[in-house]
C-alpha positions in Angstrom: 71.1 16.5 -17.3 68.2 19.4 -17.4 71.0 21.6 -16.3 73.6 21.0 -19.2 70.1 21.0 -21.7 69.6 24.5 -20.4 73.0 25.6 -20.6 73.2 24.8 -24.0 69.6 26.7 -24.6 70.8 29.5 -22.9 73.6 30.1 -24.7 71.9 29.4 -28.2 69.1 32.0 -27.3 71.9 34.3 -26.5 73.5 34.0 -29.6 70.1 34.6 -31.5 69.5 37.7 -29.5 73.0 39.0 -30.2 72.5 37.9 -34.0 69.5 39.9 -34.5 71.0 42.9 -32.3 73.8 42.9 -34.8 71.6 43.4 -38.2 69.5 46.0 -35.9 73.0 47.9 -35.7 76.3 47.6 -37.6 77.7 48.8 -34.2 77.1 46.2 -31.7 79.2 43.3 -31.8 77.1 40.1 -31.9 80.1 38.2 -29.9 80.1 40.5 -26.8 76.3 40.6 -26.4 76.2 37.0 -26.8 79.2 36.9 -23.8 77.6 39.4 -21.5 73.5 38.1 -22.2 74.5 34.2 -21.6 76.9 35.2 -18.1 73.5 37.3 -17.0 71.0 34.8 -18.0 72.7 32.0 -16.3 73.6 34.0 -13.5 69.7 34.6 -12.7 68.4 31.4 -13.9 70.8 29.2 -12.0 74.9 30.2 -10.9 75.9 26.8 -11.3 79.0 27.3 -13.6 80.0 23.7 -13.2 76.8 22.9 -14.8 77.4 25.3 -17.4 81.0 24.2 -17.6 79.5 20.5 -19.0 77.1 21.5 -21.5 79.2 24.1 -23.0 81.6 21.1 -23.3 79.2 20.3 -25.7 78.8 23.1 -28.0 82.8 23.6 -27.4 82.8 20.1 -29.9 81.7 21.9 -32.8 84.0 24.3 -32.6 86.5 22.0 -35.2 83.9 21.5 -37.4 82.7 25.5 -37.5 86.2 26.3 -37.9 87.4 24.1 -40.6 83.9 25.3 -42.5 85.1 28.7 -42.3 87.2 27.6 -45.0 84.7 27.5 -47.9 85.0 31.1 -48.6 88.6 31.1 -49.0 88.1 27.9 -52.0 86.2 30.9 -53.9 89.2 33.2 -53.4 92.3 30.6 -54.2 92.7 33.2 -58.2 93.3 35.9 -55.7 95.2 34.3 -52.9 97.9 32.5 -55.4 99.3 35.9 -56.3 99.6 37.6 -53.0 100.3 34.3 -50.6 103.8 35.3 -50.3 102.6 38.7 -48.9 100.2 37.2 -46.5 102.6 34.7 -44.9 105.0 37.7 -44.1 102.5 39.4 -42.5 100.7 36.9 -40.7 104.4 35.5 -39.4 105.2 39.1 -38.2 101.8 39.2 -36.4 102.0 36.2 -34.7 105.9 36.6 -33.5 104.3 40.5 -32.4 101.8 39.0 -30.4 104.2 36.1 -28.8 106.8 39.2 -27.8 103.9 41.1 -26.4 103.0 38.4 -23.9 106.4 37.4 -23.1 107.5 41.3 -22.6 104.0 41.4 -20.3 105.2 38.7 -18.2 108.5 40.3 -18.0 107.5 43.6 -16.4 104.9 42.6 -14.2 106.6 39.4 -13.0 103.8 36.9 -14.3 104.5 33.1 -13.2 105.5 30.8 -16.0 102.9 28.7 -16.1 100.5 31.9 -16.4 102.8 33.5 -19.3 103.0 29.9 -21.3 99.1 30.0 -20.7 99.0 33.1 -22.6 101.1 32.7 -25.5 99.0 31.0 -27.8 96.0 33.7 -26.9 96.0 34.8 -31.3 95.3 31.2 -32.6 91.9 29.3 -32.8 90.5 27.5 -29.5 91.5 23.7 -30.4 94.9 24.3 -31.4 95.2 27.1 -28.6 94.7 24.2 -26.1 96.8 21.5 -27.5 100.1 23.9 -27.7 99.3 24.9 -24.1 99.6 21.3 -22.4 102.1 20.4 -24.6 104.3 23.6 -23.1 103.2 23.2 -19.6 100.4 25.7 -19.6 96.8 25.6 -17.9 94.3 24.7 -20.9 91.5 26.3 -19.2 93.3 29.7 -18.8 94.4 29.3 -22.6 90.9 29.0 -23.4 90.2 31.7 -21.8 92.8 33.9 -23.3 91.6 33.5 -26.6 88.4 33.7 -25.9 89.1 37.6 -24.6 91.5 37.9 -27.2 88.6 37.0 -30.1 86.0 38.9 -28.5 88.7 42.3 -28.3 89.9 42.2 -31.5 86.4 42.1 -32.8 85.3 45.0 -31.0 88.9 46.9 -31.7 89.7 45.9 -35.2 87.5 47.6 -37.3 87.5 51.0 -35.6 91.8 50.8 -35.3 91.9 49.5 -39.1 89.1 52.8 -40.1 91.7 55.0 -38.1 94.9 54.1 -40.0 93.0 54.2 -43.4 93.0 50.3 -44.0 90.3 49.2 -46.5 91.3 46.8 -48.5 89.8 43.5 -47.9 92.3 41.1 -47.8 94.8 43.3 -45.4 91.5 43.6 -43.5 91.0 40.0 -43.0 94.7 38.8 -42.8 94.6 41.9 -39.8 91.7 40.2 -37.9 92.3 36.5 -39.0 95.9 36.7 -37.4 94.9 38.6 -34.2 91.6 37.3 -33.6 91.8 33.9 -35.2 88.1 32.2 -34.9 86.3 34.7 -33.6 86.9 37.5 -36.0 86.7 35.7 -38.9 83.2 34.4 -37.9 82.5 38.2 -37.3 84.3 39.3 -41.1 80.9 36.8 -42.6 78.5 39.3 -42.3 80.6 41.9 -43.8 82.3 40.3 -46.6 83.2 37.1 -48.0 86.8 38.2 -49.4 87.5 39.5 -45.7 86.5 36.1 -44.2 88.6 34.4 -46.8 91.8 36.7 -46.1 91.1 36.0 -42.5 90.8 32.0 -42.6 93.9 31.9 -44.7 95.6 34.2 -41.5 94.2 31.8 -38.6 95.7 28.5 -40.5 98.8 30.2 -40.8 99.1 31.7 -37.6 98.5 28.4 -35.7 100.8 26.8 -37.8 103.5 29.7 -37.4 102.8 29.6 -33.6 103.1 26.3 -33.2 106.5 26.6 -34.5 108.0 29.3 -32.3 106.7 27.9 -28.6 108.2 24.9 -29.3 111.3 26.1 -27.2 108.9 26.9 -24.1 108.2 22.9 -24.1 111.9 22.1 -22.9 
């Protein structure tokens, strides 16, 4: 029991460190530092991941809850949203059937296993959903949580410097960019940045969970 408290210490005082790192510098990604400070920490302190494993179950709980809250902003943008919506689902439909291609034409080429390739494919949506889809298409949970968890923490150190590059800088293709790529993670990052990008981005991880869910349903035959 002392083991799971610290676990879920550790990783809260990570998270603080990589919070206050991130308002030191617009540079450092506050997800990454959390990643890298927590494996360290724990790594020192103790090695037991099973440990870990069990109280990050508990944190993992709120994820539902954080998510759906990410939803507040995007009530403050519903003027704004009514007239493009049409816009967004196109784009976040194309994103997601990009990044389901992408996996399958990876697993293609390097001759991934089935289960490994099914595992992947909901990598772009939002943890819970990510890991329902999974064992209902006969992939490993565990590795789909892990997917999106590397997914989420690369497009938020990607996006913003790919986006700058291409001369994207309007907020709502911003977020709908991130939102559909790096569901969760990235719009948690947009919050600090702006409040329209977040919104643009929760709209893009509700639809790309639903629009996902839709095209692996053949892999469940």
């Amino acid at each position: 029991m002392l083991d799971i408290l610290l676990a879920i210490l550790v990783t809260l005082g990570a998270y603080r460190l990589a919070i206050y790192a991130g308002r030191r510098s617009r540079h450092i990604q506050p997800v990454v530092v959390a990643t890298i400070c927590t494996w360290v920490i724990w790594w020192l302190i103790s090695g037991d991941w099973e440990s870990y494993q069990m109280g990050g179950e508990w944190i993992s709980y709120w994820v539902g809850p954080a998510t759906v809250a990410l939803a507040v902003p995007l009530a403050k943008q519903m003027r704004v949203f009514s007239d493009i919506w049409r816009g967004v689902l196109l784009g976040v439909a194309a994103g997601c059937l990009v990044a389901i291609t992408t996996v399958l034409g990876i697993g293609w080429l390097f001759g991934m296993d089935e289960v490994l390739t099914k595992s992947m494919l909901t990598k772009s949506v939002t943890t819970p959903i990510a890991v329902e889809l999974t064992k209902n298409i006969g992939g490993v949970p565990a590795l789909a949580a892990f997917f999106v968890a590397l997914t989420g923490i690369a497009g938020v150190a990607m996006a913003r410097p790919l986006l700058s590059l291409f001369g994207v800088k309007d907020d709502w293709a911003i977020g709908i960019a991130v939102g559909t790529s790096a569901h969760a993670i990235g719009t948690a990052s947009l919050n600090r940045v702006s409040q329209v990008q977040t919104a643009a981005s929760s709209v893009a991880m509700i639809v790309a969970g639903i629009v996902t869910a839709i095209c692996v349903i053949p892999f469940s035959f």
